[in-house]
C-alpha positions as CSV (number, residue, x, y, z in Angstrom):
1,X,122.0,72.2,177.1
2,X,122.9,71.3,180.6
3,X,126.1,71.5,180.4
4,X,126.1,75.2,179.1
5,X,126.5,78.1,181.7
6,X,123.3,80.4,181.9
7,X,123.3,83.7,180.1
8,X,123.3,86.5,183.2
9,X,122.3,90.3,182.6
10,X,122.5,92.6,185.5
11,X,120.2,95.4,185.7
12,X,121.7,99.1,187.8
13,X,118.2,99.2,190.0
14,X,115.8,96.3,191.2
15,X,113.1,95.3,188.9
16,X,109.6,93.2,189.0
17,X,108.3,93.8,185.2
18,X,109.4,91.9,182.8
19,X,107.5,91.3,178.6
20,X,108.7,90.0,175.3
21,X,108.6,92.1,172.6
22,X,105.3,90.5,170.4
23,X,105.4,92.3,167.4
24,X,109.1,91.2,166.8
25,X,109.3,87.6,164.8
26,X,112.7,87.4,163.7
27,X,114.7,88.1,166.8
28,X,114.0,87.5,170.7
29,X,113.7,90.7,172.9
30,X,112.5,92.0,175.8
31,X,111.9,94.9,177.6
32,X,112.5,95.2,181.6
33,X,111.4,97.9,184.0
34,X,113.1,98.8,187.1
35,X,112.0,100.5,190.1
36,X,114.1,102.8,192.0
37,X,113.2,105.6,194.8
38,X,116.2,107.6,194.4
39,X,117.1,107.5,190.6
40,X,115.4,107.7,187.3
41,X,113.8,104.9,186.2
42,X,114.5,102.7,183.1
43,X,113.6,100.3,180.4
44,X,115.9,97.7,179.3
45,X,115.9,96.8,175.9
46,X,116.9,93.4,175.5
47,X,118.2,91.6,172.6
48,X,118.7,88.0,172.8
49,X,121.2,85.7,170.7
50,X,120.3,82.2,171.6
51,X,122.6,81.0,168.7
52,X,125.6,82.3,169.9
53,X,123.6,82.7,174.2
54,X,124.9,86.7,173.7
55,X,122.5,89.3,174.9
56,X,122.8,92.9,173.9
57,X,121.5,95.2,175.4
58,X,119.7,99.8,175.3
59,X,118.7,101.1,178.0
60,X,116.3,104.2,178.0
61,X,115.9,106.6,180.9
62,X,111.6,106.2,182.4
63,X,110.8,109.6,183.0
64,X,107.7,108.8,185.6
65,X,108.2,106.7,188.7
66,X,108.6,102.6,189.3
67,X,107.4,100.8,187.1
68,X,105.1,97.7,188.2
69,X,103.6,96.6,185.0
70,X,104.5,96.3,181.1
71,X,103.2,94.9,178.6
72,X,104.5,95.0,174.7
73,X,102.0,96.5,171.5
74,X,100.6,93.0,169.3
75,X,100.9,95.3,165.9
76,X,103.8,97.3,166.4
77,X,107.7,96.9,167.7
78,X,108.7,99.7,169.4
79,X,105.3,100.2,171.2
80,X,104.5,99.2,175.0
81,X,102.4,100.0,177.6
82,X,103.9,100.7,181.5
83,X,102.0,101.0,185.0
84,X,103.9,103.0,187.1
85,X,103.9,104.9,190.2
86,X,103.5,108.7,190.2
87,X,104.1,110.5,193.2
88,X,103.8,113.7,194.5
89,X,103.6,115.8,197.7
90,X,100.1,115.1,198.8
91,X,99.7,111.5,196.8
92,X,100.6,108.5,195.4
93,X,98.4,106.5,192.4
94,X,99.4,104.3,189.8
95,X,99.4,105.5,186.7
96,X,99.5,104.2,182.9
97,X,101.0,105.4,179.7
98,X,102.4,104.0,175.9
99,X,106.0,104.9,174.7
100,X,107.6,104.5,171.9
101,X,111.7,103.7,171.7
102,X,113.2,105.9,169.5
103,X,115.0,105.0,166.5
104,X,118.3,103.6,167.5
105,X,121.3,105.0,164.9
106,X,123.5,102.1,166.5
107,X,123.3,98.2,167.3
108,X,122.3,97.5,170.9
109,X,125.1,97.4,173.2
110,X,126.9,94.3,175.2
111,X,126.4,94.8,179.1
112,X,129.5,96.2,179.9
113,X,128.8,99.2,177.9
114,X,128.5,102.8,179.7
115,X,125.3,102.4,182.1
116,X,125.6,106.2,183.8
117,X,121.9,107.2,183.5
118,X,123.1,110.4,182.3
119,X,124.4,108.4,178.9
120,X,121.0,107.0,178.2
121,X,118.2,108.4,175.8
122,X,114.3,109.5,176.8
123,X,111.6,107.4,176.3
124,X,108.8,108.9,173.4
125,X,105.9,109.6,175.1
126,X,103.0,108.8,173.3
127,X,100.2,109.2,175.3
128,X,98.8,108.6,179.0
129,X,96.1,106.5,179.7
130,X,93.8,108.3,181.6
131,X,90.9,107.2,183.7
132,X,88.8,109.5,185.0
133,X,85.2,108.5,185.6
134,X,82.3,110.8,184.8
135,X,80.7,111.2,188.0
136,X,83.1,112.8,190.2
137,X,86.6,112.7,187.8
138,X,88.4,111.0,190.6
139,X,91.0,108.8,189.1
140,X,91.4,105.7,190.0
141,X,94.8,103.4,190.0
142,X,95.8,101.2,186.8
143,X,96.9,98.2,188.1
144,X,97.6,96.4,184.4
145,X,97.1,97.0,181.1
146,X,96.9,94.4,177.9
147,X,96.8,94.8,174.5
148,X,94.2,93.5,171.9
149,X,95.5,90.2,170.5
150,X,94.3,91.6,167.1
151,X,97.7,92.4,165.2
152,X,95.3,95.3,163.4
153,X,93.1,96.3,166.6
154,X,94.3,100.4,168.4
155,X,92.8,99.5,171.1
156,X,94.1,98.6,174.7
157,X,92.3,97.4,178.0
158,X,93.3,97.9,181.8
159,X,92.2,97.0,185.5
160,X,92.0,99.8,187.4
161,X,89.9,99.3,190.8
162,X,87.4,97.3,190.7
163,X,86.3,98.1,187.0
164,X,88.0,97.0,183.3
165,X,89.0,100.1,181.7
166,X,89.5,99.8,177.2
167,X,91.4,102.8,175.5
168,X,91.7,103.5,171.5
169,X,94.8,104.4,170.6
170,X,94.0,106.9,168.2
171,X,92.0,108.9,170.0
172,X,94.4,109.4,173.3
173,X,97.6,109.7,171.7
174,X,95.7,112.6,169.0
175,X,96.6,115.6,171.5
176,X,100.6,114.5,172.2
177,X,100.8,113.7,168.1
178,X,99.3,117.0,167.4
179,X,101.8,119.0,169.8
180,X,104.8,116.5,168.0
181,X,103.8,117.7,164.9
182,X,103.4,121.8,165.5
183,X,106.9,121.3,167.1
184,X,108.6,119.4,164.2
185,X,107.4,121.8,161.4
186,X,108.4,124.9,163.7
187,X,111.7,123.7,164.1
188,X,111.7,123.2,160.4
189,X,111.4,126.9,160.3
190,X,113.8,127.7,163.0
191,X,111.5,128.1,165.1
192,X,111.1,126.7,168.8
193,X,108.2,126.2,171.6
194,X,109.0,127.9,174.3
195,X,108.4,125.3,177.2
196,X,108.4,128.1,179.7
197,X,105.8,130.0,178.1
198,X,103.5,127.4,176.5
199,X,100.8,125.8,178.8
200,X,98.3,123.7,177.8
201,X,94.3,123.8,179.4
202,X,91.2,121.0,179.2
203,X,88.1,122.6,178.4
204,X,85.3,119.9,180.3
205,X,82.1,120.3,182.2
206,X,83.5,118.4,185.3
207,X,83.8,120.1,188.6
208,X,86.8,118.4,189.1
209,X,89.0,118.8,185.9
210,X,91.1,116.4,184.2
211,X,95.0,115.9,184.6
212,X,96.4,116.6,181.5
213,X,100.2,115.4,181.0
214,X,101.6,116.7,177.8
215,X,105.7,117.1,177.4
216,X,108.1,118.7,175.3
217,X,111.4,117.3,175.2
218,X,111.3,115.6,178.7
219,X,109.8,118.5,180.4
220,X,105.6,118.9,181.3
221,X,103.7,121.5,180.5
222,X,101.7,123.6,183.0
223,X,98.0,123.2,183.0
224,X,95.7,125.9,183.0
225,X,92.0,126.9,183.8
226,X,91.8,130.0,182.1
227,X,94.2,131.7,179.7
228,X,94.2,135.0,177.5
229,X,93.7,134.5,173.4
230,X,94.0,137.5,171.3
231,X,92.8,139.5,174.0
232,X,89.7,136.8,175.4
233,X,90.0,135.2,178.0
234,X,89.1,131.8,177.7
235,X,88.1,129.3,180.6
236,X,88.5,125.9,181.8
237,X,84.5,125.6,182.4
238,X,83.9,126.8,178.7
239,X,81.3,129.2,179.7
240,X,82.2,133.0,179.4
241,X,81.5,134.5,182.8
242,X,84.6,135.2,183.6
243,X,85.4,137.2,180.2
244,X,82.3,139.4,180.4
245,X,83.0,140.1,183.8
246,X,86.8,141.2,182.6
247,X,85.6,142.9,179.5
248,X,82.9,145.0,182.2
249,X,85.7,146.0,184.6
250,X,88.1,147.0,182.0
251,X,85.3,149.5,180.2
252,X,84.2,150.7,183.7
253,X,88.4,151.5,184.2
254,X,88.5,153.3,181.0
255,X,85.0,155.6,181.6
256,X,86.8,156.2,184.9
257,X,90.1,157.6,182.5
258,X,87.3,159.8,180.7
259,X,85.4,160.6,183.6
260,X,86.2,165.0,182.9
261,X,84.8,164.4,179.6
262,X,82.2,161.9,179.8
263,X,80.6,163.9,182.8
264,X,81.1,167.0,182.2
265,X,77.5,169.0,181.8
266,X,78.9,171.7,179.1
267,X,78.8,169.0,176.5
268,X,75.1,167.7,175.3
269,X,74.4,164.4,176.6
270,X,74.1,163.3,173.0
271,X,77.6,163.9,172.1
272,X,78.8,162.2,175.2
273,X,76.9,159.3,174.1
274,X,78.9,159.4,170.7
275,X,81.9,159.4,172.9
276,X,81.1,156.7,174.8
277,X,80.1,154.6,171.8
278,X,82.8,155.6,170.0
279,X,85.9,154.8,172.7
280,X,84.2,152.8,175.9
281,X,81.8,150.2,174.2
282,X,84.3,149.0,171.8
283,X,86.2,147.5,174.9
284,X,83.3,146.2,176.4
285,X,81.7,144.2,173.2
286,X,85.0,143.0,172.0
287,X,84.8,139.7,171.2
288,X,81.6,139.3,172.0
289,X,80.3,137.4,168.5
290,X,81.6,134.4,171.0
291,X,79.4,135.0,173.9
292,X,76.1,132.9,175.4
293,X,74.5,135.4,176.7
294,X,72.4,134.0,179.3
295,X,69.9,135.9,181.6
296,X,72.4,136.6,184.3
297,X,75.0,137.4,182.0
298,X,72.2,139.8,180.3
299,X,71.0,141.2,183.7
300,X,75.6,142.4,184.2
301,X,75.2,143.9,181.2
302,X,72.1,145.9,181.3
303,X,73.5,146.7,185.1
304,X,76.8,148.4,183.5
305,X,74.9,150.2,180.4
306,X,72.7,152.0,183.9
307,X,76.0,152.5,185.0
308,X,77.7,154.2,182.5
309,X,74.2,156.2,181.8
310,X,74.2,157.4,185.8
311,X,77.6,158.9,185.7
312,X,77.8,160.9,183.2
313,X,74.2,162.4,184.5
314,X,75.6,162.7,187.6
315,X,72.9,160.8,189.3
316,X,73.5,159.8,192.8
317,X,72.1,156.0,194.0
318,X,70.7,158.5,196.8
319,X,68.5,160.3,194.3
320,X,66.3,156.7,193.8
321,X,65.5,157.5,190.2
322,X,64.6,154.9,188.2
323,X,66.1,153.3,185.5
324,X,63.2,154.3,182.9
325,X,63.8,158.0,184.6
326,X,67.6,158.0,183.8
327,X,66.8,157.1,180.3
328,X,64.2,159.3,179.6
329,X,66.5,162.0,180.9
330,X,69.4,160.8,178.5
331,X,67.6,160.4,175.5
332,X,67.9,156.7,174.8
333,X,66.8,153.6,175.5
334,X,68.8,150.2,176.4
335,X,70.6,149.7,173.5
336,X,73.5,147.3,174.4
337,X,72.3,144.0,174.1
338,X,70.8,144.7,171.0
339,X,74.1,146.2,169.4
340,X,76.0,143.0,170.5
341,X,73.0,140.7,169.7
342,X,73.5,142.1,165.9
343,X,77.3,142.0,165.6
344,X,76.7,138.1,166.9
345,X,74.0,137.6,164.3
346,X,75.9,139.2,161.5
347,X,79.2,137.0,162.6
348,X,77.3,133.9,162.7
349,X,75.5,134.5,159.5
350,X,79.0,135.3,157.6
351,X,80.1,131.9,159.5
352,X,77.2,129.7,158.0
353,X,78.0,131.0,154.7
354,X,81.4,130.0,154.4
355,X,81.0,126.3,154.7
356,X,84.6,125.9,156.5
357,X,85.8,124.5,160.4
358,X,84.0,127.4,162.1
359,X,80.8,126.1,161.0
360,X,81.3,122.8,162.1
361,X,82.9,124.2,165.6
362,X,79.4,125.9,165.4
363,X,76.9,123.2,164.4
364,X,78.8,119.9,165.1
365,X,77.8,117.2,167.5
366,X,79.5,116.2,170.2
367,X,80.4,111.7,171.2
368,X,78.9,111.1,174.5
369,X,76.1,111.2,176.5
370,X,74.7,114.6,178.1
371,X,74.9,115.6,181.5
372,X,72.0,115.3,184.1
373,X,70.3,118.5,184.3
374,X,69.2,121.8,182.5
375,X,71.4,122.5,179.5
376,X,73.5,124.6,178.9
377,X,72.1,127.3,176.7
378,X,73.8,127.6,173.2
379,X,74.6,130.9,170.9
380,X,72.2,129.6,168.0
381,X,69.5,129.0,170.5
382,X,69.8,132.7,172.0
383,X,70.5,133.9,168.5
384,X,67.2,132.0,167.4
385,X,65.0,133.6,170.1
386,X,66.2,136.9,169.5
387,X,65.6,136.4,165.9
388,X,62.0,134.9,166.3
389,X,63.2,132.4,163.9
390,X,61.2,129.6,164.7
391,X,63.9,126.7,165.4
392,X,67.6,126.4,164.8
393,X,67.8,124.7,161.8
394,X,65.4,127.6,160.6
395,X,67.8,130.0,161.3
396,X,71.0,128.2,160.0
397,X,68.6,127.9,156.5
398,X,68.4,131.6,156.7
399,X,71.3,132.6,156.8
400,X,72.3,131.5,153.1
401,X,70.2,134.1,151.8
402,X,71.8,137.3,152.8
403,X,69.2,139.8,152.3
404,X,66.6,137.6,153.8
405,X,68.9,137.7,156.8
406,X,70.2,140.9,157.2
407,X,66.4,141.8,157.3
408,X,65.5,139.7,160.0
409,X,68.3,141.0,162.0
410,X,67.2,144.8,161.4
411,X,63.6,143.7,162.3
412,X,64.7,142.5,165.8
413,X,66.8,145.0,166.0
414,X,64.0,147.4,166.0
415,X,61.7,145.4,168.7
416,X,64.9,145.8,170.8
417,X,65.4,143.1,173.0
């Protein structure tokens, strides 16, 4: 043995990580990281014959920065874990994530193969490992991460600060997998995600939200707060403010398109109420089987029934009348809340009925731990009060009887709101 040269493998960039491949029994490997500035980052993937003192060798190209740390999956082969640091204009953090090497369709290579970067295949994300912490959501760096010496065990554990971080597997690799999958079976179909067009949002109660990192083919998605779904707009904060105040300007800009005929004084007030019912409400309550209507969000919409009620009796803010006077004048009374108060109680009983993932959206608990505070008001419980149905679990009873309910909802219907 001491007569035999040593076995020397040259890396293209500097490198200070360095792990054997665990999982692997038959054969020696390892995997090195490099750290470069200027360049692409990579992992070597190392095949050692001791026989024969030959090394072979893959290199895949590390799409995030340097990479300080790695460490190699107890249960699985072509798993491993890197620290690595991500950079940006206004910071610099260490950051953590698990890949997966692809498949290889060819035997490693000896080290005088091609080593361009350009030649050299991506890295399979699987999933970051994030760390924000539930006070504030400031992230904090990942300094190292292990995995459980358990063959069987998904789960992984990590320094970052001052505190030991543990992830399961499972759960932070479900969103990348789930993306994987919609984009295999569309491309099964011909069919291909758009990375231009396709952004991806967190929906938390944090002030500060979460950095989400999901990629399709080598390229990261851009993350959201608020985005338009079949017409809704839907926020980061999961509240609805936003969307009633959009759905409240966009019916004030079409009364404002209608103006000659919803103001004109030759037509009866009653058949400019059908009008408006018929082509300016619609565009107000659409959608709005989703909403929590909370007290402010009530008081908006009260405000823009007045509003709609003023113009077209051409009632100045000058003239002080108030709002009891402009409805005694047009023949009504405040009928909007309850009209959207019964479309939500018809939708949710038709949603109780069915048995399917809406009703567990609906009535499912959440892991965790509530937030400090007041909270946040739910549909069922707003549905429940308008109801007078007692509790919640009252009112989800209910609802499998159909008459029952649809006579409960025409009684609170006529107490109004």
């Amino acid at each position: 043995m001491e007569d035999e040269a040593p076995v020397i493998y040259g890396l293209e960039f500097q490198a200070r990580s360095m792990c054997a491949q665990e999982a692997e029994t038959e054969s020696i490997r390892f995997l090195v990281g490099t750290q470069s500035l200027r360049a692409e980052n990579q992992v070597h993937f190392i095949d050692f014959d001791d026989e024969n003192s030959i090394i072979r060798k893959t290199v895949f190209r590390h799409r995030d920065g340097e990479i300080w740390n790695m460490s190699a999956c107890t249960f699985d082969s072509s798993l491993f874990s890197t620290c690595f640091n991500k950079t940006s204009d206004t910071k610099s953090e260490l950051r953590a994530a698990v890949w997966q090497l692809p498949s290889l369709d060819t035997e490693p290579s000896s080290p005088g193969a091609d080593d361009s970067s350009s030649a050299h295949p991506h890295l399979t994300l699987t999933c970051y490992l994030e760390t924000e912490s539930e006070e504030g959501g400031a992230r904090g760096d990942v300094r190292s991460v292990l995995w459980h010496p358990a063959g069987d065990s998904q789960s992984l554990i990590g320094i970052c600060e001052d505190k030991i971080v543990t992830w399961d597997l499972n759960t932070a690799s479900s969103t990348v997998k789930l993306l994987d999958i919609v984009k295999e079976e569309s491309e099964k179909k011909g069919l291909e995600l758009n990375r231009k067009k396709t952004e991806v949002m967190v929906v938390s109660r944090k002030q500060e939200l979460p950095i989400i990192n999901i990629y399709i083919k080598g390229t990261r998605l851009k993350q959201k707060d608020q985005f338009k779904y079949l017409g809704s707009l839907i926020s980061s904060d999961g509240r609805n403010n936003s969307e009633v105040a959009s759905r409240i300007a966009q019916a004030k800009t079409n009364f404002q398109k209608m103006k000659t005929v919803l103001t004109n004084k030759n037509i009866s007030i009653r058949t400019r109420r059908r009008a408006l019912e018929c082509y300016i409400e619609p565009i107000l309550m659409y959608g709005c089987e989703a909403w929590t209507i909370s007290k402010q969000t009530q008081r908006k919409l009260e405000a823009t029934e007045m509003w709609f009620l003023r113009r077209m009796l051409r009632i100045s803010w000058t003239a002080k009348k108030t709002n009891d006077k402009v409805l005694e004048e047009a023949h009504t009374t405040r009928l909007l809340i309850s009209k959207i108060r019964k479309r939500q109680a018809t939708f949710f009983g038709h949603v109780m009925r069915r048995e399917k993932l809406e009703n567990l959206v609906t009535t499912g608990m959440l892991e965790g731990k509530r937030s400090r505070g007041k909270q946040r008001e739910k549909l069922i419980e707003g549905l429940t009060d308008w109801l007078k149905a007692g509790k919640s679990l009252e009112a989800i009873e209910a609802t499998k009887d159909r008459k029952k309910w649809r006579t409960m909802i025409a009684n609170a219907v006529k107490q109004g709101t």
